[in-house]
NUROTOR-148480 format. One record per residue (C-alpha): residue number from 1; z, x, y. Coordinates in steps of 0.05 Angstrom, whole numbers, plus 5000, padded with zeros to 4 digits. Each point is the difference from the previous one (the first is absolute). Example, Ala and Ser with C-alpha at 12.3 -4.5 7.8 and 13.67 -1.06 7.14 Angstrom:
2
<i 1; c3 5156; c1 5246; c2 4910>
<i 2; c3 4987; c1 5027; c2 5069>
***
This chain:
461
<i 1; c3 7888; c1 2041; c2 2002>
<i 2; c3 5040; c1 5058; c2 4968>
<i 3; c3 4932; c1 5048; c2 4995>
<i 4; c3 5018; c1 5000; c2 5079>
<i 5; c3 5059; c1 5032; c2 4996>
<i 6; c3 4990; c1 5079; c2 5010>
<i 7; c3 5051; c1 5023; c2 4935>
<i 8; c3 4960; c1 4956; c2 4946>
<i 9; c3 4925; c1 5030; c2 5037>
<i 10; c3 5028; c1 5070; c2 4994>
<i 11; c3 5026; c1 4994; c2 4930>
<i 12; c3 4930; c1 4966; c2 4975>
<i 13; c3 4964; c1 5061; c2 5038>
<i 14; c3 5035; c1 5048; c2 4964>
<i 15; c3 4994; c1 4963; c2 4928>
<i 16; c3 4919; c1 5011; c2 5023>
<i 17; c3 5007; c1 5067; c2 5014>
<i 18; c3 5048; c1 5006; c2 4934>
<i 19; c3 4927; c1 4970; c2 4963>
<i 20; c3 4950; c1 5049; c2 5032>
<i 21; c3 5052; c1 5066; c2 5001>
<i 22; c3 4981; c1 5013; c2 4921>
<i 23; c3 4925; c1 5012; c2 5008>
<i 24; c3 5010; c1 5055; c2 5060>
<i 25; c3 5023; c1 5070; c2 4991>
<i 26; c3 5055; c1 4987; c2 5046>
<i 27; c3 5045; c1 4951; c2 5043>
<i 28; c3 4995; c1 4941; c2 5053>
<i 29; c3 5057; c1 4984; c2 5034>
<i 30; c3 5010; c1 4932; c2 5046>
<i 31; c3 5057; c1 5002; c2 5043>
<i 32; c3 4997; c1 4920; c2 5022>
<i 33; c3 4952; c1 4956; c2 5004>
<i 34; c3 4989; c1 4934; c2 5044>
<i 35; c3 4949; c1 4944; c2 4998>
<i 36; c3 4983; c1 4957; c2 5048>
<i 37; c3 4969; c1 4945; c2 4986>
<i 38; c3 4935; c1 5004; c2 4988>
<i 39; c3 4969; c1 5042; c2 5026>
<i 40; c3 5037; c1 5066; c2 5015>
<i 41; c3 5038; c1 5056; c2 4948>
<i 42; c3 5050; c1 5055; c2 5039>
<i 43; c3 5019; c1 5061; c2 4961>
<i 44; c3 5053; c1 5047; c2 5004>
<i 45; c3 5016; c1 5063; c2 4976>
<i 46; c3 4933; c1 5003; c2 4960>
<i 47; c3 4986; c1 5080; c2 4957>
<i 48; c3 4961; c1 5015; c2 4947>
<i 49; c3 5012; c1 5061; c2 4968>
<i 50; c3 4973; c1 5049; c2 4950>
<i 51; c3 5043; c1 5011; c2 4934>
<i 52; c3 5017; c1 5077; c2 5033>
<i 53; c3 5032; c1 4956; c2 5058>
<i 54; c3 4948; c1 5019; c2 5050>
<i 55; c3 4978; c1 4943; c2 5049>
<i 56; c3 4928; c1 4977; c2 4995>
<i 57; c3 5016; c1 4944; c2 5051>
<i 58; c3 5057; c1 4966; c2 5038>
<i 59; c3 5022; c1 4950; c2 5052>
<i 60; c3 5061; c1 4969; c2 5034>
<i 61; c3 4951; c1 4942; c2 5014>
<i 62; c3 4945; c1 4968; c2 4975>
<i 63; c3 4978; c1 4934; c2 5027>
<i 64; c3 4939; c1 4955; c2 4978>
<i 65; c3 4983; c1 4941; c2 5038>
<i 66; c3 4940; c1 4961; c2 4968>
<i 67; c3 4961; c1 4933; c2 5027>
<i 68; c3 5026; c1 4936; c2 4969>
<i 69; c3 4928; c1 4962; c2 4999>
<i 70; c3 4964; c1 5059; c2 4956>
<i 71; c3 5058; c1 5004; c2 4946>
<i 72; c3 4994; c1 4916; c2 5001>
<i 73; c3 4920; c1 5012; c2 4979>
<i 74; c3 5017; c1 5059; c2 4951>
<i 75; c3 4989; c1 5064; c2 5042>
<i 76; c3 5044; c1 5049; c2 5021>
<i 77; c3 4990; c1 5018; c2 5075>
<i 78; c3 5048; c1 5053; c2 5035>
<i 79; c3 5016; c1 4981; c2 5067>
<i 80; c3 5046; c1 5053; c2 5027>
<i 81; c3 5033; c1 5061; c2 4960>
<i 82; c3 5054; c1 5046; c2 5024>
<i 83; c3 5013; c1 5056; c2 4971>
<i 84; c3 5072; c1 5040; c2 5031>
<i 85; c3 5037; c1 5056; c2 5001>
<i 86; c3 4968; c1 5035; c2 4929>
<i 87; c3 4959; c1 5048; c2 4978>
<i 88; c3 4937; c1 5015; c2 4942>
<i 89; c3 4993; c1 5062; c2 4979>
<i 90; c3 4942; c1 5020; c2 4956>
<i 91; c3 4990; c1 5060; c2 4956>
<i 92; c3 4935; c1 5027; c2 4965>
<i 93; c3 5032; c1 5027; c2 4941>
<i 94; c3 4928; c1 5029; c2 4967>
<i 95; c3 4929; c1 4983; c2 5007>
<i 96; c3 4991; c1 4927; c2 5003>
<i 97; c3 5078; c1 4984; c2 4976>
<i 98; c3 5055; c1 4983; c2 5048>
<i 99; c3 5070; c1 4980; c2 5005>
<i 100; c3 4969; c1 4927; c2 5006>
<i 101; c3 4968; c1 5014; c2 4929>
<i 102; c3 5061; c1 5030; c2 4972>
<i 103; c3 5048; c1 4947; c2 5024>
<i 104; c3 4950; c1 4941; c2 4987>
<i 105; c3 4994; c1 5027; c2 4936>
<i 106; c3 4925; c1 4999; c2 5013>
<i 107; c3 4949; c1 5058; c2 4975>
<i 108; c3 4922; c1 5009; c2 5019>
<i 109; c3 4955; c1 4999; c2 4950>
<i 110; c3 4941; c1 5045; c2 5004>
<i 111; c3 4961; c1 4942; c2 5010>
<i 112; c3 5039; c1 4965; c2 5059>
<i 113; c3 4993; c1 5057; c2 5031>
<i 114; c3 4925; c1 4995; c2 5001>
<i 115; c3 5001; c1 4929; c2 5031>
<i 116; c3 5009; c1 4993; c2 5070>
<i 117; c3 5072; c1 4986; c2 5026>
<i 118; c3 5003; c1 4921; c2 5019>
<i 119; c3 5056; c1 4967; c2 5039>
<i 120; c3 5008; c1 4929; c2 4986>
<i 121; c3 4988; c1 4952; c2 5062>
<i 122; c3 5052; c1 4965; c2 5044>
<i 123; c3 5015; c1 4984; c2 5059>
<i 124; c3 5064; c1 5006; c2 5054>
<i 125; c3 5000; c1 4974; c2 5067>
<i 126; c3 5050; c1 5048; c2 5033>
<i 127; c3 5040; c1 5059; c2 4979>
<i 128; c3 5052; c1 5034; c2 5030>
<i 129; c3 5035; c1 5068; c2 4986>
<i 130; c3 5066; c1 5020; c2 5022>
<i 131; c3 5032; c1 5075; c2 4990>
<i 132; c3 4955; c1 5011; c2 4942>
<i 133; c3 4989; c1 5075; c2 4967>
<i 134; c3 4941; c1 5015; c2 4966>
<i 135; c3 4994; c1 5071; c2 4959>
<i 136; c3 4948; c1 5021; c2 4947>
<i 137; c3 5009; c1 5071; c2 4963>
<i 138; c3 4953; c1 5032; c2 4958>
<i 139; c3 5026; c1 5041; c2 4949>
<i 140; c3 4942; c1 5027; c2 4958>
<i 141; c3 4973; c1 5072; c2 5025>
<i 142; c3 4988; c1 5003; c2 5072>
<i 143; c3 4945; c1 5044; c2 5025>
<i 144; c3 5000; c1 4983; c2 5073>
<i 145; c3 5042; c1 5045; c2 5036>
<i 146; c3 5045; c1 4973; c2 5043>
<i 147; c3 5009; c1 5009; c2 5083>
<i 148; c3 5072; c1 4986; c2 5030>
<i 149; c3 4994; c1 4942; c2 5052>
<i 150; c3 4935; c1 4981; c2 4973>
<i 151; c3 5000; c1 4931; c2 4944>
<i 152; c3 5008; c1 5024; c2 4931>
<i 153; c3 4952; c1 4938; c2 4959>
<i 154; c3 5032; c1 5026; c2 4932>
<i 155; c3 5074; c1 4980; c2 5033>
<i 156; c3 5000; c1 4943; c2 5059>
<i 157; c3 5054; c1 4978; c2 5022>
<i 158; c3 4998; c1 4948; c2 5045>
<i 159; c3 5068; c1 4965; c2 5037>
<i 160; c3 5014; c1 4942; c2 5056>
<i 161; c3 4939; c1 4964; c2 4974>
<i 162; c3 4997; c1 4935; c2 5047>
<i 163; c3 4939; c1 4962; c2 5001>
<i 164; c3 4977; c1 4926; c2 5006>
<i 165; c3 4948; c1 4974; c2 4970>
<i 166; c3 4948; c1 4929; c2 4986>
<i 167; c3 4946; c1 4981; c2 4962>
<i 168; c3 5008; c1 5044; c2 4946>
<i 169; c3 4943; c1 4987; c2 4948>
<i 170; c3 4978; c1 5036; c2 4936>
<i 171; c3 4935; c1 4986; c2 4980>
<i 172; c3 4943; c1 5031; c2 4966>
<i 173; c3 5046; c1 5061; c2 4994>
<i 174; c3 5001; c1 5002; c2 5065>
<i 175; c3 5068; c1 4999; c2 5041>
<i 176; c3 4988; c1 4969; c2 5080>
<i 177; c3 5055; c1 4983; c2 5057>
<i 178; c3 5015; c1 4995; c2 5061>
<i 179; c3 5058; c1 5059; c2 5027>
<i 180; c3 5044; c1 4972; c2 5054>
<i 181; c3 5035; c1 5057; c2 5002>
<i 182; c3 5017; c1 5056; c2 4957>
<i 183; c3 5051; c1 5059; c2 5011>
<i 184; c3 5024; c1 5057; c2 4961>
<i 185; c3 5019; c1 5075; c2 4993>
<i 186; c3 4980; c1 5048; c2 4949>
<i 187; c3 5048; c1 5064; c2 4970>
<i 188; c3 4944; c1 5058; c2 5030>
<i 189; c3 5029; c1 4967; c2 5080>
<i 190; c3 4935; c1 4946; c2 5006>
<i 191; c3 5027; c1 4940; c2 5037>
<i 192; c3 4947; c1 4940; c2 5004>
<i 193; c3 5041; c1 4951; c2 5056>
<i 194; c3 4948; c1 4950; c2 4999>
<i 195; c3 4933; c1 4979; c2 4959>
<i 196; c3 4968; c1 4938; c2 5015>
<i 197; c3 4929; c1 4974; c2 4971>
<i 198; c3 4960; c1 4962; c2 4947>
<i 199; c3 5002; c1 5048; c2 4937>
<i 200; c3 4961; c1 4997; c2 4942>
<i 201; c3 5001; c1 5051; c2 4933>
<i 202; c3 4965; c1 5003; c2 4938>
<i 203; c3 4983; c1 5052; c2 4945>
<i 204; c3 4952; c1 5043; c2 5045>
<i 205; c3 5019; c1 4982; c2 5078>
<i 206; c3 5063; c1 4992; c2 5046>
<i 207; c3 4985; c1 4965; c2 5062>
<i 208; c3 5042; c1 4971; c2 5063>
<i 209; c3 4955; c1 4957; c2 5052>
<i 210; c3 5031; c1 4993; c2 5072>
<i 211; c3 5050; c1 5049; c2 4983>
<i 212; c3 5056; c1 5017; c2 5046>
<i 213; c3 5044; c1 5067; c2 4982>
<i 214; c3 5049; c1 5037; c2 5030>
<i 215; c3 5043; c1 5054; c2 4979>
<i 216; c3 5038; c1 5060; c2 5025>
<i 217; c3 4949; c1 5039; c2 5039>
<i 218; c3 4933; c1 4948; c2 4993>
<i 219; c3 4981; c1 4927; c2 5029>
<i 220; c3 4936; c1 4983; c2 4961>
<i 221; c3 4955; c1 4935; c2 5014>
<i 222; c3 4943; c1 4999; c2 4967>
<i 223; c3 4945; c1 4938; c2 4973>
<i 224; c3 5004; c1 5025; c2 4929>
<i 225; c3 5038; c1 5061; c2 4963>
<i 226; c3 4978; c1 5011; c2 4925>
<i 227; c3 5010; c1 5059; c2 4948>
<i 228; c3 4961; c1 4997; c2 4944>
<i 229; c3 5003; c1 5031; c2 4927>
<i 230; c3 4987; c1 5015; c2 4930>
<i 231; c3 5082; c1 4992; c2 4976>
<i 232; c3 5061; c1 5016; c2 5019>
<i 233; c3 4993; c1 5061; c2 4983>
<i 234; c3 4964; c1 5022; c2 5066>
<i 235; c3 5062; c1 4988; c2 5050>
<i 236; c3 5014; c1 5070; c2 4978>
<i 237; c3 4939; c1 5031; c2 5030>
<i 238; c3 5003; c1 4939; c2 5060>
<i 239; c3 4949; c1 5058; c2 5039>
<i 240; c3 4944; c1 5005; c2 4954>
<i 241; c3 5010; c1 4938; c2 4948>
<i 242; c3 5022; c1 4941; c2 5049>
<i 243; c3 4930; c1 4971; c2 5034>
<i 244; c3 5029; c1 4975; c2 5069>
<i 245; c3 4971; c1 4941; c2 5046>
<i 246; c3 5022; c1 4982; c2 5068>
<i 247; c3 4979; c1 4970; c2 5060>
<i 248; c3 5045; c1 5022; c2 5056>
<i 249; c3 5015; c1 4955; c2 5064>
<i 250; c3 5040; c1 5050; c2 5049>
<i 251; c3 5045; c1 5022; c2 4943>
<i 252; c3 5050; c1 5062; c2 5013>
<i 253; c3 4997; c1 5041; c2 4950>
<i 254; c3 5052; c1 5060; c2 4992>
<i 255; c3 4982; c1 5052; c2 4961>
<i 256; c3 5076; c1 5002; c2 4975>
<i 257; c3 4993; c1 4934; c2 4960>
<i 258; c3 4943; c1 5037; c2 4958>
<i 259; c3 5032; c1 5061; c2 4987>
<i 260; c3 5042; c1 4955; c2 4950>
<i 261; c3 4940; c1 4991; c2 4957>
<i 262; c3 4973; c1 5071; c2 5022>
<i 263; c3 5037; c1 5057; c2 5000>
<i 264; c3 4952; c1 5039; c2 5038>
<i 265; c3 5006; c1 4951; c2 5060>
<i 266; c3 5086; c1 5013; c2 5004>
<i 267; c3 5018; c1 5019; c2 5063>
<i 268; c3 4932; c1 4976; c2 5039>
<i 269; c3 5023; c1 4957; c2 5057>
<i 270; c3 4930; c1 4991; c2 5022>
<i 271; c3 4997; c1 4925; c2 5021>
<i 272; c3 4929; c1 4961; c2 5004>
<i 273; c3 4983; c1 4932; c2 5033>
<i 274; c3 4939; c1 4970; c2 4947>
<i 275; c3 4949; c1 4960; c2 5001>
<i 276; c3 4944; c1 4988; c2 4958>
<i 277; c3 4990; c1 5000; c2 4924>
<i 278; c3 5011; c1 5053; c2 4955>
<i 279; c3 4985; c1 5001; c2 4923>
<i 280; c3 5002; c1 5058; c2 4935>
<i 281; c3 5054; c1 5034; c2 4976>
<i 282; c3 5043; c1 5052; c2 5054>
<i 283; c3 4965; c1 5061; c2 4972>
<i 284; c3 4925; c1 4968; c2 5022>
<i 285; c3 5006; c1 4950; c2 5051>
<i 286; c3 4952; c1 4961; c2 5038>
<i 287; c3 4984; c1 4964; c2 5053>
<i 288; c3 4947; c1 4976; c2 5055>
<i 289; c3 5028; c1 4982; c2 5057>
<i 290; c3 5078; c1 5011; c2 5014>
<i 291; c3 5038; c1 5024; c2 5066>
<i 292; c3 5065; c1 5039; c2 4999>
<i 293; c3 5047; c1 5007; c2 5052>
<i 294; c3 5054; c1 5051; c2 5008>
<i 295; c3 5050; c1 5029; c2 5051>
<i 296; c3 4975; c1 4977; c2 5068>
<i 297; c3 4939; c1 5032; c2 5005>
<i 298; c3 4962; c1 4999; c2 4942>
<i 299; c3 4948; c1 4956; c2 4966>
<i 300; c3 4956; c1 5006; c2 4942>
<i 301; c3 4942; c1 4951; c2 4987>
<i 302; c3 4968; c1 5023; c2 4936>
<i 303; c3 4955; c1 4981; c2 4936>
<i 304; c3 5026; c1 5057; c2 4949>
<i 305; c3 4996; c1 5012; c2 4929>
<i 306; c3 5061; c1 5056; c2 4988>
<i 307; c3 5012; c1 5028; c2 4938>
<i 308; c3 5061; c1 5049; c2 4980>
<i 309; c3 5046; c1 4961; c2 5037>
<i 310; c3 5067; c1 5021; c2 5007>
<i 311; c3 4981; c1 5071; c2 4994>
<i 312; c3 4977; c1 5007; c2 5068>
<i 313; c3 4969; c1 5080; c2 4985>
<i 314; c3 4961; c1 4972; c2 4947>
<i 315; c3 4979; c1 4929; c2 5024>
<i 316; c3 4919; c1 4993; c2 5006>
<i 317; c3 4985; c1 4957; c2 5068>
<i 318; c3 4937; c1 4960; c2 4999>
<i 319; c3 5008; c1 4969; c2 5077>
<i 320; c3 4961; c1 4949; c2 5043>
<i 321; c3 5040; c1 5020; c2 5060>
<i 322; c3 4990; c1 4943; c2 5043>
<i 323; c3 5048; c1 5022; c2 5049>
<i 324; c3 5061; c1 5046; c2 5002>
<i 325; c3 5049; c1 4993; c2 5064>
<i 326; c3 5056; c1 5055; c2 5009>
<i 327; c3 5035; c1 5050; c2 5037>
<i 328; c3 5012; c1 5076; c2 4959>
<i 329; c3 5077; c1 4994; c2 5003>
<i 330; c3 4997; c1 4943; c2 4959>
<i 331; c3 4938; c1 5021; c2 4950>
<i 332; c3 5045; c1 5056; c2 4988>
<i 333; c3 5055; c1 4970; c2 4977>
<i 334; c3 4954; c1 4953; c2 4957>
<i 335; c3 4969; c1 5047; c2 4975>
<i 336; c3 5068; c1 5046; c2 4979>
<i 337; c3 5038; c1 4945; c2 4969>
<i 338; c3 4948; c1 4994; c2 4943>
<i 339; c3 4984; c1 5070; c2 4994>
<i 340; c3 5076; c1 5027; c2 5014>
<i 341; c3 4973; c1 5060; c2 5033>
<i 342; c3 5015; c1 5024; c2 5075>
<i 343; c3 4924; c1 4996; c2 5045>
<i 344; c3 4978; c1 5011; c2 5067>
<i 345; c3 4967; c1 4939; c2 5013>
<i 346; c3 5035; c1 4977; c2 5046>
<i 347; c3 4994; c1 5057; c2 5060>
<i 348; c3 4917; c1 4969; c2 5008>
<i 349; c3 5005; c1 4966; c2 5064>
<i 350; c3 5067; c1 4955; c2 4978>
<i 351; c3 4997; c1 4960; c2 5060>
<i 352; c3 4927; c1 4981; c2 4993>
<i 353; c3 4972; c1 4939; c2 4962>
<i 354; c3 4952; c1 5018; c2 4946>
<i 355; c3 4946; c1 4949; c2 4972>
<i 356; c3 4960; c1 5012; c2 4945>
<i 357; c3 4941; c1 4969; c2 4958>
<i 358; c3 4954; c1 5020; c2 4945>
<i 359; c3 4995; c1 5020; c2 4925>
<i 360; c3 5056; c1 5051; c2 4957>
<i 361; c3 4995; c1 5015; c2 4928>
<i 362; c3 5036; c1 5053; c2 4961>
<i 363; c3 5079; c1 5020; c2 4993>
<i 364; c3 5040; c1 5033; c2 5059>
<i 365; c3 4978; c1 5066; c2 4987>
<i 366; c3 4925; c1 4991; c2 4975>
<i 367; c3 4966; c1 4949; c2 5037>
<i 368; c3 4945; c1 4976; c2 5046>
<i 369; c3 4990; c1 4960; c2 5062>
<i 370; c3 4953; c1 4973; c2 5043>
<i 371; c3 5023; c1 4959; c2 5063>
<i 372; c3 5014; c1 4996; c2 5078>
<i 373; c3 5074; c1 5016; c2 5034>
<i 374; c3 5007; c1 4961; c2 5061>
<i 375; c3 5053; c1 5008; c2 5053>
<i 376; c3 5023; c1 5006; c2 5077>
<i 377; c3 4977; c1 5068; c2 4994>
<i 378; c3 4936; c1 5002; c2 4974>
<i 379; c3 4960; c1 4979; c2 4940>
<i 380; c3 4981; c1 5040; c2 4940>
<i 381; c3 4945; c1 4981; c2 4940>
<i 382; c3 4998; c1 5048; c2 4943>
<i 383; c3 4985; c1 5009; c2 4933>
<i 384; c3 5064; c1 5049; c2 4960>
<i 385; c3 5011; c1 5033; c2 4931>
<i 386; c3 5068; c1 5032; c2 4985>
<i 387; c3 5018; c1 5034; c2 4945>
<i 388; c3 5067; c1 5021; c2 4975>
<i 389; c3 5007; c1 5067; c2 4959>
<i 390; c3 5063; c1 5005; c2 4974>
<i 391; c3 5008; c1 5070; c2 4963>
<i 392; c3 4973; c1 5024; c2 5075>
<i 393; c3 5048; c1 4952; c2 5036>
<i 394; c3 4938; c1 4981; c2 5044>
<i 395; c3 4962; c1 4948; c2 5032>
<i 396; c3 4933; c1 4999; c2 5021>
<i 397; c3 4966; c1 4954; c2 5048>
<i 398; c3 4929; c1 4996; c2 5002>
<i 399; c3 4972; c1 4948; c2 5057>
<i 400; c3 4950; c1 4978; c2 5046>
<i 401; c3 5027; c1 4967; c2 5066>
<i 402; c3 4963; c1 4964; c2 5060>
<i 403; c3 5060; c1 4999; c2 5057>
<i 404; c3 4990; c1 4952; c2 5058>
<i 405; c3 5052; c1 5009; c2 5066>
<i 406; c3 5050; c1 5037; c2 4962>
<i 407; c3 5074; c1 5018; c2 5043>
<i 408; c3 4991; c1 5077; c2 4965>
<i 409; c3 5052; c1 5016; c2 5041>
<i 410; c3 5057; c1 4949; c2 4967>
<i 411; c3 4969; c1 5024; c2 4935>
<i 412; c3 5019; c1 5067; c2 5011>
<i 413; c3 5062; c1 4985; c2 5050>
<i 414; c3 4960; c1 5049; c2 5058>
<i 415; c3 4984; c1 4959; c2 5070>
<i 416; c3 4950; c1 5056; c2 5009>
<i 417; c3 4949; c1 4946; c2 4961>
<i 418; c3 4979; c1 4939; c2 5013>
<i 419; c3 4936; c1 4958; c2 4966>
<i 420; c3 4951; c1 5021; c2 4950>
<i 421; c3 4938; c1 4972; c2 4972>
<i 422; c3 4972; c1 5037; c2 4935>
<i 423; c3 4973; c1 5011; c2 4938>
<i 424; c3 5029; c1 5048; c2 4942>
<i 425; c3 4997; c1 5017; c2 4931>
<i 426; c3 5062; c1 5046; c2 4980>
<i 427; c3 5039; c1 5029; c2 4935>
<i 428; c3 5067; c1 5004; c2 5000>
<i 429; c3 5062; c1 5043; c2 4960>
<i 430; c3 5063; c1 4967; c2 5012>
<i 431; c3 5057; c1 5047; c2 4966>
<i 432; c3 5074; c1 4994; c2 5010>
<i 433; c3 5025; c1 5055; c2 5062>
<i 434; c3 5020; c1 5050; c2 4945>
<i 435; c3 4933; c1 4994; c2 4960>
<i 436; c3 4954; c1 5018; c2 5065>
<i 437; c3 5011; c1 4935; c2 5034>
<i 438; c3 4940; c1 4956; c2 5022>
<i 439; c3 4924; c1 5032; c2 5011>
<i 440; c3 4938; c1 4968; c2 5020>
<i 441; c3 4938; c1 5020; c2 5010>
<i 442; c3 4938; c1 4960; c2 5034>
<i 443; c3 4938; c1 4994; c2 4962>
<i 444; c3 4965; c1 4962; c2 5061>
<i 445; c3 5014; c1 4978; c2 5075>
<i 446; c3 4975; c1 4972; c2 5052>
<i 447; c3 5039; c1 4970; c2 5067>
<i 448; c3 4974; c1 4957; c2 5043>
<i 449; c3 5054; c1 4982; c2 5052>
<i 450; c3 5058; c1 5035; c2 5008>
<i 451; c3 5051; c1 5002; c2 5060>
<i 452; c3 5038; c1 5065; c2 5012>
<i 453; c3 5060; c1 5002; c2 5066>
<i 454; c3 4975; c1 4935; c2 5020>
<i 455; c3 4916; c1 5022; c2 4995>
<i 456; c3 4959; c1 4969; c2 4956>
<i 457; c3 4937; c1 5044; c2 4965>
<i 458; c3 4945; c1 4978; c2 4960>
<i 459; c3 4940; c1 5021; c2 4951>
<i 460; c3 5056; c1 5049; c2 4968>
<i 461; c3 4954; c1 5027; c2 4940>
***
């Protein structure tokens, strides 16, 4: 009866801590401790510290539930685990040593270091997290430069970490649960306000099935999300290094939440409805069949394998255009907030609908196309090369276009045209107004309906 009082539990703690404090390079402290009987420990007031005083880990409370029936038949079965109000913080001091290491008084061996990291199995049935900080620091040489308001990987720090979680097994080296609901905010101004899915993580692959996340600017729902790897080592090139996979159901998708992970992408407010699957790392991504939405008027149904990506001058398009929906006022802004330049896009018939289908390889500035443009006023099929020469500051357009009951006249903004049915092959200079503005010249024509004031004429050679 008197191991039930809380005084004699706390004093027995601390003799145990008292026992284990002489093999560790620094100090436990135990506030209070209570039992009850038998099945659950509380905590209080629980640090451990490095000899220099610095905190590897803390808590005001720690409480362990386990089940009665598997500590009767000899095994050790967490129930439910809270963890409140504390903080781990964990510092790679060199190469393959840490402040874990140092305070553990533990030291890799060449060899360890050459066997495969294994995590012993276990098993808890539901954790939950209250006000928790997380931080890790690197201290060796950094070579990544770092972007304001982007995550630094070589110094998280993470804050008002709340998060339920069940079924939480290790085994096989492999960690699996399911989230309830995670939330958190990170020091570069990321705030993740909810995460919900079935997670799983091992030495090579991160994944989250039926995952629900929202943060600040994003709402994502997608079947699967997975980054995959060779270490840790390649969150700091997350463009080129992390292999993404994701199968998107209606997910809005901000182009503010990446510009966290890629600095190129701060300040892009370009927002996307998704779905369909993507795969491959940002810099070379691929799909087959995936439709975008944006703004009100625009939709994008695509196979594409894009490489370069998020340097929109340089990115290489290899496009199955299936079909592209939109109207020029909102192309052009699309089409600025990646490349931050000023265009004139949108003065091309802006209140017209624009459809378009067919084939596009190349980057922005050196590519081809074959395909048909469909709208209310008219249809055009052609087959394009344009070419960008930059010590010139020129573009040329070479193309071949079959035109089908084309408004000319809303083209050009002059009622004096109507219709026009024809086939030309042109070449094109397109300069900026100071460099000699745009020239063309026709290397073939041939009209065969056109309506002038109201009269149409035909067999126009």
């Amino acid at each position: 009866m008197a191991l039930q009082f809380p005084g004699l539990q706390t004093r027995i703690a601390q003799r145990v801590v008292a026992a284990i404090e002489p093999g560790i390079n620094g100090k436990i402290e135990v506030g209070r401790i209570s039992i009850v009987f038998f099945n659950k420990i509380m905590a209080y007031d629980v640090s451990v510290t490095g000899e220099s005083g610095d905190t590897l880990a803390a808590l005001a409370k720690l409480s362990v539930t386990v089940s009665p029936g598997e500590l009767l038949k000899g095994n050790l079965t967490v129930e439910r685990l809270l963890l409140e109000d504390g903080c781990f913080n964990f510092i790679q001091e060199r190469p393959h040593y840490s402040n874990l290491n140092r305070i553990f008084n533990y030291s890799p061996t060449p060899d360890s270091l050459k066997k495969p990291f294994r995590m012993p199995d276990m098993s808890v049935n539901e954790l939950t997290l209250k006000k928790m900080r997380f931080s890790m620091l690197s201290q060796y040489k950094d070579t990544v430069t770092y972007t304001p308001g982007t995550m630094d990987f070589n110094n998280l720090s993470v804050s008002d970490i709340n998060a339920r979680f069940n079924r939480i097994r290790i085994e096989d080296n492999t960690i699996s649960c399911r989230i309830r609901d995670l939330s958190c905010r990170e020091q570069s101004g990321y705030e993740l306000r909810s995460l919900a899915g079935y997670f799983t993580l091992n030495s090579s692959r991160t994944m989250i099935e039926d995952l629900h996340l929202k943060d600040t600017w994003s709402d994502i729902n997608a079947r699967y999300l997975s980054f995959g790897y060779n270490s840790g080592k390649d969150l700091n090139d997350f463009v080129n290094k992390i292999v993404l996979g994701a199968d998107f159901d209606n997910a809005v998708l901000n182009f503010k939440s990446l510009g966290y992970f890629a600095s190129s992408l701060q300040g892009n407010g370009t927002e996307l409805i998704i779905t369909g699957e993507v795969t491959g790392p940002v810099c070379r991504l691929r799909t087959n069949d995936l439709i975008l939405t944006s703004g009100d008027s625009t939709l994008i149904h695509i196979g594409a394998d894009i490489t370069g990506l998020p340097d929109i001058d340089r990115t290489i398009f290899d496009l199955d255009i299936k079909r592209i929906s939109t109207v020029s006022p909102e192309l052009s802004c699309i089409v600025a907030a990646f490349s931050h330049k000023a265009n004139t896009i949108h003065k091309f018939i802006p209140y017209t609908r624009i459809n378009l289908n067919g084939e596009l390889n190349g980057t922005l500035y050196d590519l081809s196309s074959n395909g048909k443009i469909t709208s209310s006023d008219g249809d055009i099929a052609y087959s394009a090369q344009l070419f960008r020469d930059s010590v010139l500051n020129s573009t040329y357009l070479s193309t071949t276009l079959n035109v089908n009951g084309l408004d000319i006249g809303k083209l050009i903004n002059n009622s004096t045209f109507g219709e026009v049915d024809l086939t030309a092959g042109l070449h094109a200079s397109l300069r900026g107004p100071g460099d000699g503005g745009i020239t063309a010249n026709l290397d073939s024509l041939r009209i065969s309906r056109m309506s002038i004031k109201g009269y149409e004429y035909s067999g126009i050679a």
